[in-house]
MARKOLMI-232827 format. One record per residue (C-alpha): x, y, z; residue in one letter. Coordinates in steps of 0.1 Angstrom, whole numbers, plus 2048, in hexadecimal, padded with zeros to 3 digits. Layout:
// residues N
XYZa ...
***
This chain:
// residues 811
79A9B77EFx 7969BB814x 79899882Ax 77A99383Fx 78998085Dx 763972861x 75A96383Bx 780963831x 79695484Ax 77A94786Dx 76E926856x 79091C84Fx 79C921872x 77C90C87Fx 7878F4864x 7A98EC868x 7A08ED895x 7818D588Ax 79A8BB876x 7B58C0892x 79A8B68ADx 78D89889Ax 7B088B894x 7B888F8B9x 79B8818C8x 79A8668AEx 7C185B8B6x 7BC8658D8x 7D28488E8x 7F28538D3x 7EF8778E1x 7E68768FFx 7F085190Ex 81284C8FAx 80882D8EBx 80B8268C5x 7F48168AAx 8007F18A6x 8027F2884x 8087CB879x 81B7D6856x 82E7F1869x 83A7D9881x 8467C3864x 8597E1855x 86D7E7874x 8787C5873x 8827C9854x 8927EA854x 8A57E9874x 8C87E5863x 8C280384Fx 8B3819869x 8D180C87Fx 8EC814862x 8DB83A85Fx 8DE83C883x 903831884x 910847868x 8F885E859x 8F884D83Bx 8DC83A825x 8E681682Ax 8D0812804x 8D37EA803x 8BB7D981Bx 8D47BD825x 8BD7AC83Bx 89E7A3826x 89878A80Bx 8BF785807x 8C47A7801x 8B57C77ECx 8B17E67E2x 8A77FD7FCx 8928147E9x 8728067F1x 87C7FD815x 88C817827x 8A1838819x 89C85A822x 8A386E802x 8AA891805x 88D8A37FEx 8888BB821x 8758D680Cx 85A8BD806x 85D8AF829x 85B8D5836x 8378DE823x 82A8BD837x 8368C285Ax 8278E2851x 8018D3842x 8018C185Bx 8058D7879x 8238C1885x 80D8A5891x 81E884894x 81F86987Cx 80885486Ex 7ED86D87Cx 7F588B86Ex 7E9879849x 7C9876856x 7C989985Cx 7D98A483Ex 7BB88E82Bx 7A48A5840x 7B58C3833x 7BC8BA80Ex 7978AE808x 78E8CF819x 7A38E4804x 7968D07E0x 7758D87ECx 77A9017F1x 78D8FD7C9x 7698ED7C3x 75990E7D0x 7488F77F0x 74090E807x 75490D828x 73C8FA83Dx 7338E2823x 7578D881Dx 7618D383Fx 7438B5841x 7548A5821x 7768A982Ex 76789684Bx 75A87B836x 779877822x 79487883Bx 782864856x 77484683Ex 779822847x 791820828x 7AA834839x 7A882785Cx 7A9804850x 7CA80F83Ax 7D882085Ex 7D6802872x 7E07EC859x 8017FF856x 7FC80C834x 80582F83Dx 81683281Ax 7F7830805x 7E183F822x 7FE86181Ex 7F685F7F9x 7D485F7FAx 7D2880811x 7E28937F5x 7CE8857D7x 7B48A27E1x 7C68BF7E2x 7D98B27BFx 7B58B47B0x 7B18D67C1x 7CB8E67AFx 7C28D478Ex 7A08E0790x 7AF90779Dx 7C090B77Cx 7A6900761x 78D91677Cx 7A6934770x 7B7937792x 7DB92C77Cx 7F4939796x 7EA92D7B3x 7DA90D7A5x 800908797x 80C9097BBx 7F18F37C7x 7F98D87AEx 81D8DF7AFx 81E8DB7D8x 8038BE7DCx 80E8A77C4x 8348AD7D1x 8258A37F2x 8158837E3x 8328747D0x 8418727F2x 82F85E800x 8388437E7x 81B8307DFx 81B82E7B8x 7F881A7B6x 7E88367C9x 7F584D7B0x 7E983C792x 7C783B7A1x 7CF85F7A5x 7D686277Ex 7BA851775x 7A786778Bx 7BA886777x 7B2878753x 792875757x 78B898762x 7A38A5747x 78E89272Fx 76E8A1734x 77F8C2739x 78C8BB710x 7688B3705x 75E8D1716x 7768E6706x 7728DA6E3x 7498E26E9x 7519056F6x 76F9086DCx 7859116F8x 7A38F86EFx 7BE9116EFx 7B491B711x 7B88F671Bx 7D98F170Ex 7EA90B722x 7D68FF743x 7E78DD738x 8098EB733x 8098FE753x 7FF8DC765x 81C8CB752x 8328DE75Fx 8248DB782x 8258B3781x 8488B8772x 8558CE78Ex 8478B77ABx 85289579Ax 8708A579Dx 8748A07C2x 86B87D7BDx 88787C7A3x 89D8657B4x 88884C7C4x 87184C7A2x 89284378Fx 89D82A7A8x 87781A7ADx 877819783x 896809785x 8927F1799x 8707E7791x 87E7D476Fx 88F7BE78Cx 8747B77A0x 8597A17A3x 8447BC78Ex 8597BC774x 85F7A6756x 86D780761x 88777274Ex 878752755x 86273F72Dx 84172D73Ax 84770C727x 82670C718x 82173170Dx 846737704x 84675B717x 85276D735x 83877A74Bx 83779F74Dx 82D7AE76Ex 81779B788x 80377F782x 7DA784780x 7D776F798x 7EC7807B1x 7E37A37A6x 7BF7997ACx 7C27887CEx 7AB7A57DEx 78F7AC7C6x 76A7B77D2x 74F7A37CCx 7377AE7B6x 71D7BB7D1x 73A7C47E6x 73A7ED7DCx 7197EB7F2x 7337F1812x 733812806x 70D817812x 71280082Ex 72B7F283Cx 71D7D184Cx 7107C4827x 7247A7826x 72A7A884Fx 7477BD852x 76D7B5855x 77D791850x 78B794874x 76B79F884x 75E777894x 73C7728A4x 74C75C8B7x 75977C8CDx 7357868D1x 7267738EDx 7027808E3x 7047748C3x 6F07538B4x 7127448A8x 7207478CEx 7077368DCx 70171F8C1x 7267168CCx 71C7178ECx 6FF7028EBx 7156E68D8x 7246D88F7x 7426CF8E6x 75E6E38EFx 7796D58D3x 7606DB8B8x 7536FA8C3x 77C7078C3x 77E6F889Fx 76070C895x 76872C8A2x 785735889x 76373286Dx 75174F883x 75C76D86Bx 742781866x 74778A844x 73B77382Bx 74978580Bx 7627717EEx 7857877FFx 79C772814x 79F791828x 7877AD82Ax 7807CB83Bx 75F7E282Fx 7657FE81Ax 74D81C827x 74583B817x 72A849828x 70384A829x 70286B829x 718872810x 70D8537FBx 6E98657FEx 6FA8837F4x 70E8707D9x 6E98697C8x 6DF88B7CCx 6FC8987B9x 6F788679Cx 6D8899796x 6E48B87A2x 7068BE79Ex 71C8D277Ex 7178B7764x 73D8B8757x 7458B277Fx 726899782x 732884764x 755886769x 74F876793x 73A861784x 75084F770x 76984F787x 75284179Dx 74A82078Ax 76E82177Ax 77781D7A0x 75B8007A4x 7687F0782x 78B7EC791x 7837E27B2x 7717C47A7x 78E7B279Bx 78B79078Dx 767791798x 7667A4775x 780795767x 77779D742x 77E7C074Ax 79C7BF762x 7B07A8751x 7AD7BA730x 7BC7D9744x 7D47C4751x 7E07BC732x 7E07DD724x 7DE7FF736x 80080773Cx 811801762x 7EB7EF76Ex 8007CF76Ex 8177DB78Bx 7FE7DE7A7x 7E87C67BEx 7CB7C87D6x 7B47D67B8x 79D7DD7DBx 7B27FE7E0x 7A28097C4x 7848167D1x 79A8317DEx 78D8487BFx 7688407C8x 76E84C7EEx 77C8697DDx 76286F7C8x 74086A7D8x 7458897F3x 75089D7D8x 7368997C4x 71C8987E3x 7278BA7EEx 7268C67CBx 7028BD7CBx 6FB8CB7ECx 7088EC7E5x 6F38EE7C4x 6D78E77D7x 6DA8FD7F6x 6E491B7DFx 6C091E7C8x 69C9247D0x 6839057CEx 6628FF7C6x 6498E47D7x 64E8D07B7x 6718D37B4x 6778C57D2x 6628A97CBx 6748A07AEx 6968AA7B6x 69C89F7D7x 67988A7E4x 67F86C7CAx 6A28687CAx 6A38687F2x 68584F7F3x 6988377D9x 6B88367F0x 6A583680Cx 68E81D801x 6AB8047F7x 6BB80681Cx 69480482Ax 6937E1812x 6B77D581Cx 6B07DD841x 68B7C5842x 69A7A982Ex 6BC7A8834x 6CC7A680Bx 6C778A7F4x 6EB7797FBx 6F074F808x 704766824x 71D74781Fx 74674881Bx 755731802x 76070C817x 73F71982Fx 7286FE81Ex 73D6E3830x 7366EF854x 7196E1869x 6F76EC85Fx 6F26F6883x 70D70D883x 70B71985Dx 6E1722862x 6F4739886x 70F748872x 6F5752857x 6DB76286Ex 6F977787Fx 700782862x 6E178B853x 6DC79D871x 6FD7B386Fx 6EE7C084Bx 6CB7CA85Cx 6DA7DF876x 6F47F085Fx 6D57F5844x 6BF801863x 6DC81886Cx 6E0823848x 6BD82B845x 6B6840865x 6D685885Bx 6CD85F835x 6A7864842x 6B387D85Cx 6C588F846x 6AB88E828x 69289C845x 6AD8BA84Ex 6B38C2829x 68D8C1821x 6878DC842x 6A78EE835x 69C8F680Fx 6798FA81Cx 688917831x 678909855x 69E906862x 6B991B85Fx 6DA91784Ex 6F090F86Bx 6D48FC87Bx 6D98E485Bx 7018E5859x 7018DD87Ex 6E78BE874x 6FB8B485Ex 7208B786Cx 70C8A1889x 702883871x 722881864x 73587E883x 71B86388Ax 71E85586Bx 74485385Dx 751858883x 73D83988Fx 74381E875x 76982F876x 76C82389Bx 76A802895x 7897F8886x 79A80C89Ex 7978068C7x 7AD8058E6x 7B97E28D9x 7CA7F48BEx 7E08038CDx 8037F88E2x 81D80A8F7x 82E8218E2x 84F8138ECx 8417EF8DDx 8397F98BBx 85C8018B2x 8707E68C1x 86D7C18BDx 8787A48D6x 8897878CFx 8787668D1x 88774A8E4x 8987398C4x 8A175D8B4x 8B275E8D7x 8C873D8D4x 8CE7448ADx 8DA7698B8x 8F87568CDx 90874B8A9x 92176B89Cx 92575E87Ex 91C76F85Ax 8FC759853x 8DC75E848x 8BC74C85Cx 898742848x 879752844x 86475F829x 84B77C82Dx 84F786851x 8657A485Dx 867796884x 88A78087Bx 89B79F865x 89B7B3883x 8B37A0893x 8C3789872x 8CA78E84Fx 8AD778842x 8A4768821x 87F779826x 873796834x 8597B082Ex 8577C680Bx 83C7CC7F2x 85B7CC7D5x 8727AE7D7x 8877A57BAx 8777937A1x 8937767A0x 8947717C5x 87076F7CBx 8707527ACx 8897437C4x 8747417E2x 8567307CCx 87171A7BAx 8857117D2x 88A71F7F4x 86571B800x 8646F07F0x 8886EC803x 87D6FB825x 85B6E3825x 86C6C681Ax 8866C9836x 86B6CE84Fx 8576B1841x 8776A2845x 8886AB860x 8636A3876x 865680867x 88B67A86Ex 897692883x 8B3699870x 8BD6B2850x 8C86A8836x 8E16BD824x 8D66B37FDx 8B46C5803x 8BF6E9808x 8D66F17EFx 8C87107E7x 8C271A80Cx 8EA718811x 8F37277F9x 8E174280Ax 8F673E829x 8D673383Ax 8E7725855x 8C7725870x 89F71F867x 88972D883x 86771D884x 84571B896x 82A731896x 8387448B1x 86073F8A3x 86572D8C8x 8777108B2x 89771089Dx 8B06F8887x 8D16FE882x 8E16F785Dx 9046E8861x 9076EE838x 900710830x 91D71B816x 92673A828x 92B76381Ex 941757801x 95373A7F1x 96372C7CEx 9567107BBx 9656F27AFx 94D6F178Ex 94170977Ax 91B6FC767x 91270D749x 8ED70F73Fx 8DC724724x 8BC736733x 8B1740757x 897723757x 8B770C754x 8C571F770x 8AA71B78Ax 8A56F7784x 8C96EE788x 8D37007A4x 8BA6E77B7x 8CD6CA7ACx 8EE6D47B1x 9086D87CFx 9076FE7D0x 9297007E9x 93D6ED7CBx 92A6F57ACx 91F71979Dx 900716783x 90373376Bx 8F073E74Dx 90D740732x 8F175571Ex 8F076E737x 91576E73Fx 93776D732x 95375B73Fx 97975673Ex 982735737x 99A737750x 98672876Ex 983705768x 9A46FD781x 99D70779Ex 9AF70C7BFx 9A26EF7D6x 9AD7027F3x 9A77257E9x 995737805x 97F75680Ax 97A76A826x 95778082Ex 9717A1840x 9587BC845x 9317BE840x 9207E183Cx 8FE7E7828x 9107FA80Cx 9307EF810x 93D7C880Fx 9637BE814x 97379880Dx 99478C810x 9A176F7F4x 9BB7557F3x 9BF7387CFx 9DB7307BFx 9C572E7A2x 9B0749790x 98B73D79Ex 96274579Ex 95A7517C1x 9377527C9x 9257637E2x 90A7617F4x 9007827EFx 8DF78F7D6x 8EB7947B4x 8DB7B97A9x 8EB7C5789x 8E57EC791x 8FA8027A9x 9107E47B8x 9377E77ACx 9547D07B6x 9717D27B8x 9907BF7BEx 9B17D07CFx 9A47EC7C2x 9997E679Dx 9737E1793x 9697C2784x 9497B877Cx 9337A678Ex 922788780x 902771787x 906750795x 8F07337A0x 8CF74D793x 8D47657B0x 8F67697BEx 90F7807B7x 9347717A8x 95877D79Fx 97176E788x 98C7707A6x 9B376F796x 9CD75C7A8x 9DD7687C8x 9D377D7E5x 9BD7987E0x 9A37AD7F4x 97B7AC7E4x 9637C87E5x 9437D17E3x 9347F17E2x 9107FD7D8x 90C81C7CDx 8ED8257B6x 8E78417A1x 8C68467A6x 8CF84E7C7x 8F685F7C4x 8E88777A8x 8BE8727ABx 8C487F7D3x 8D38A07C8x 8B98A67B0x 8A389B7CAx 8B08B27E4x 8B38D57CBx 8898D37BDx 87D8CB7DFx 8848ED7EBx 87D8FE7C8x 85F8F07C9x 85A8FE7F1x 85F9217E1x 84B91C7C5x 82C9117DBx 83292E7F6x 8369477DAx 81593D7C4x 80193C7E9x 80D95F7F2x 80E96F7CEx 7EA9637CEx 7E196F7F3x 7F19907E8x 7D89937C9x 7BB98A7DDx 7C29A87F5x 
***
């Protein structure tokens, strides 16, 4: 067949310079006045990254154990850069090259664009969807946030479905190299919860592809699309091989996994989070009605009246005459007045929500039924504990659900569904002949009910109180001002949702009717959406958002971080989740989404009870007490750096140091024993271990009273100690014990390493002089890498050769 540069190839040209515009214009400040989003989680990774990135730097190397963050870790989840530069090729490429995070936002643009051609959405159409999908609220939010993880993810989720749906559409080859390619490109990014959403997504089109199959007794036809699809998924997990080996692995360690901890009145370990953690972030039940506008419960958690001076609540302020109060009473000015403790609307689109409606009643039925579901799956989920009968039987049950958080993120599938689904009903609809009462049935009543509701919202403003939980207890002065703002923020968004879905229901109507032409209609409606999603878009991203370029990747030191930075020493200093201090210091906290299980019951348990009771005690004595932070030395916390801007630090004279043999050795029987005694005990002269967990020689109950150990070299991968005890004797160190990929060895000869004191490493040390090493080196990175490295670029040739074996055929 013979390509027509003007059908075949000018739409996607005027595509892919249509999504590079948008993304340019959008991010305009990072390209063309070398500033930088200041991305608040981003900034708390470089913090806590900046030994690794500086070991890289220094040797070329993967430094793999993040020294500097809650004691020490894994870096899997933190910072490596695996080998997979066939993978990384095919998205420089995607993306046109454009920097980081930006080019994900184009790439969303592109993949949506790309499942919507598989969809057989003309050109046109598509681009308007892309639009929709790539330039939603959800993914801006994500952007500024930092998420850029799970906002990578989600740009490839559409073009994973494109080459699903390519194959059972009987396009095989290149639907294989689709799949194969895409979901390559989304494992790695890395975000497991966005690929779960992904396979829910999956099953539930591949289950109403079955049912369809078994009706039109086309099974066997099924189970080769399925087996060619296997074997896609196979090859492009196996670029993820290593880091999927080492996340699995280390995820029975972390704070995800199973705890070796009993709850004295059930008797049983917990296994993964706890519901109340996992459910944190869960909509309200009204909440999906963001989707339709985005100012239905006010807007975002950070967004305060206060800062609008022609607001009622400002002047009600104002008006108070009482300065002090009206200070108090501005950190109650949020405008959204929804059960989250942080919030930021979730919008899909008018339009497309319009469109969404109109689909249902149009669209394929296997498609319609299949978005659907997806649709309120994606609802379900999102709702959280606010549905709790639901969720928490999934949490007990479907396999993996019990590993994620921020249920919220779920509404990911229903943003992926609704301009799917809208554009599949708008082609059906653009592509048939109507009659008068068609048209009256078809499209007149379902535009009048949507439009109706918005008309309804829009004169009386909802039926909510409009009222946070804890605003009942502020002035009724003040309360009646914050409500009226807020009813007024729904109005305007309903008033604005109305006007756009009317104008577009009047455009459509003059379209079918054949008054207007074609383009006349496309340009219609390319211009409502770039009002629509482009407006609401823009508000969680302005000038404020951005910084110097050269700020967002550096941090300065406070004035304490400054006076702490003085001391050469080994030593580690306190926080808990904040990246700022491990820039500078190896810290006890830091900034990860996957700390180890053990350590993070150590900060609930102990480290976070020892800090406040030596501020409480320290402010009422001046003085600390060395009794109430025996865990905290035997961190080697030898500084805590406090105040909300860390301008203030204390100094603890007691910290136990890198290393150091005990005096007494204290058996206990279970890990519950383990954590409670290491509170009560001098940690520098006394080791608690659980004896159930660990075998030792009897051997070490004379120690040396002088024996000494020396902290000799200090490198991410690599640890080196010098001994001296006339004794064989339990060192301790104050080091995190993690019992995969770390090897010791003493003058030469591995030993093993034991637990001590419920999170420290230990070695049975013999008598005399000898030289202690520690070296870390994983499998899942020594042999997952290689593996890593080799299907990265078979999987590059696989995708090139399916896209140009198929380009051939077409010609």
């Amino acid at each position: 067949m013979k390509i027509n540069f003007k059908s075949d190839l000018l739409p996607h040209v005027l595509a892919i310079l249509l999504f590079l515009i948008i993304t340019l214009s959008f991010f305009r400040p990072a390209f063309f006045a070398n500033r930088s989003l200041k991305q608040g989680d981003i900034q708390q990774h470089i913090g806590s990254t900046k030994d690794l990135h500086d070991y890289r730097v220094a040797t070329g190397e993967e430094g793999l154990w993040a020294s500097s963050i809650f004691g020490g870790m894994p870096a899997y989840l933190v910072s490596v850069d695996w080998s997979d530069e066939g993978v990384v090729a095919m998205k420089k490429v995607l993306a046109l090259f454009l920097p980081h995070p930006y080019g994900n936002i184009f790439l969303a643009f592109v993949g949506y664009y790309i499942m919507l051609l598989a969809f057989r959405i003309r050109p046109y159409f598509a681009m308007a969807g892309a639009i929709a999908f790539g330039i939603s609220s959800y993914m801006i939010i994500g952007l500024v946030a930092g998420h850029n993880a799970r906002i990578g993810a989600i740009a490839f989720m559409p073009m994973v479905m494109a080459g699903i749906h390519l194959v059972f559409s009987g396009k095989r080859l290149l639907g294989f190299g689709v799949t194969t390619g895409a979901m390559a490109l989304h494992l790695r990014e890395n975000h497991l919860q966005m690929t779960y959403y992904l396979l829910l997504i999956v099953l539930l089109y591949g289950l109403v592809q079955l049912v369809v199959c078994i009706r039109e007794k086309r099974v066997a036809n099924l189970l080769k699309d399925v087996g060619l699809l296997a074997g896609a998924v196979v090859l492009a997990s196996a670029t993820f091989f290593g880091p999927f080996w080492a996340i699995s692995e280390f995820t029975k360690y972390s704070y995800r996994g199973a705890s070796d901890l009993v709850n004295p009145v059930t008797k049983k370990s917990q296994e993964g989070l706890s519901k109340g953690y996992a459910f944190q972030y869960s909509y309200g039940i009204a909440e999906p009605m963001t989707l339709l506008i985005p100012n239905f419960f006010g807007g975002s958690t950070s967004d305060y009246l206060v800062n609008n001076q022609s607001s009622k609540t400002y002047n009600a302020l104002v008006q108070s005459g009482n300065q002090q109060l009206a200070n108090q009473l501005a950190q109650a000015t949020s405008a959204y007045w929804g059960p989250q403790q942080l919030s930021a609307p979730y919008y899909a689109g008018a339009i497309f929500v319009f469109l969404f409606v109109l689909g249902i009643r149009w669209a394929d039925r296997r498609l319609m039924i299949w978005l659907v579901s997806v649709s309120v799956l994606s609802i379900l989920l999102s709702w959280g504990d606010s549905f709790s009968s639901f969720n928490y039987f999934l949490f007990d049950h479907l396999p993996g659900y019990n590993r994620f958080r921020s249920v919220t993120f779920s509404i990911v599938m229903i943003l992926f569904a609704i301009p799917l689904l809208g554009m599949l009903g708008l082609e059906k609809i653009c592509s048939r002949e109507w009659s008068a009462d068609e048209l009256k049935k078809g499209i007149l009543w379902p535009a009048l009910g949507v439009i109706g509701v918005c008309a309804l919202l829009a004169l009386i403003g909802g039926f909510g109180d409009y009222l946070r939980p804890g605003d009942l207890q502020l002035p009724a002065w003040f309360r009646q001002a914050l409500v009226e703002d807020r009813i007024a923020l729904l109005k305007s968004d309903a008033w604005r949702t109305f006007w756009l879905i009317s104008l577009l229901f009047v455009a459509l109507f003059l379209f079918l009717k054949g008054w207007i032409r074609e383009w006349m209609f496309i340009g219609g409606l390319w211009i409502l959406i770039g009002i629509d999603v482009l407006g609401v878009a823009s508000r969680f991203i302005t000038d404020d958002s951005y910084q110097r370029r050269r700020d967002n990747y550096s941090l300065e030191m406070t004035p304490a971080e400054k006076q702490v930075s003085r001391d050469t020493t080994s030593f580690r200093v306190y926080a808990e989740y904040d990246g700022h201090p491990s820039y500078f210091f190896r810290s006890t906290g830091g900034y990860s989404g996957a700390r180890l299980g053990r350590y993070q019951e150590l900060i609930d348990s102990c480290l976070r009870p020892e800090f406040e009771s030596l501020v409480e005690q320290y402010g009422r004595t001046g003085r600390l007490f060395q009794p109430e932070r025996r865990v905290l030395s035997m961190l080697n916390v030898k500084y805590f750096i406090s105040g909300g801007g860390r301008d203030e630090y204390f100094k603890n004279d007691y910290a136990n140091g890198p290393a150091w043999f005990v005096k007494k050795i204290e058996k206990v029987q279970s890990a519950n024993e383990e954590l409670a005694r290491i509170r009560k005990v001098d940690t520098r002269s006394t080791a608690v271990i659980d004896v159930s967990k660990v075998k030792l020689e009897d051997n070490l109950e004379q120690p040396d009273s002088l024996a000494t150990i020396f902290l000799r070299r200090f490198d991410l991968p690599y640890i080196k100690y010098e001994s001296d005890s006339r004794t064989p004797g339990l060192a301790v160190f104050s080091e995190i014990h993690y019992p995969k990929g770390w090897h010791a060895f003493i003058d030469g000869k591995e030993v093993p390493i034991l637990r001590a004191d419920y999170v420290l490493r230990a070695l049975e040390v013999p008598a005399g002089r000898h030289v202690i090493e520690f070296r870390f080196e994983p499998l899942p990175y020594t042999i997952g890498n290689k593996v890593t490295f080799a299907s990265s670029w078979i999987v590059l040739l696989i995708v090139g050769g399916s896209l140009g074996w198929s380009l051939r055929r077409r010609k």
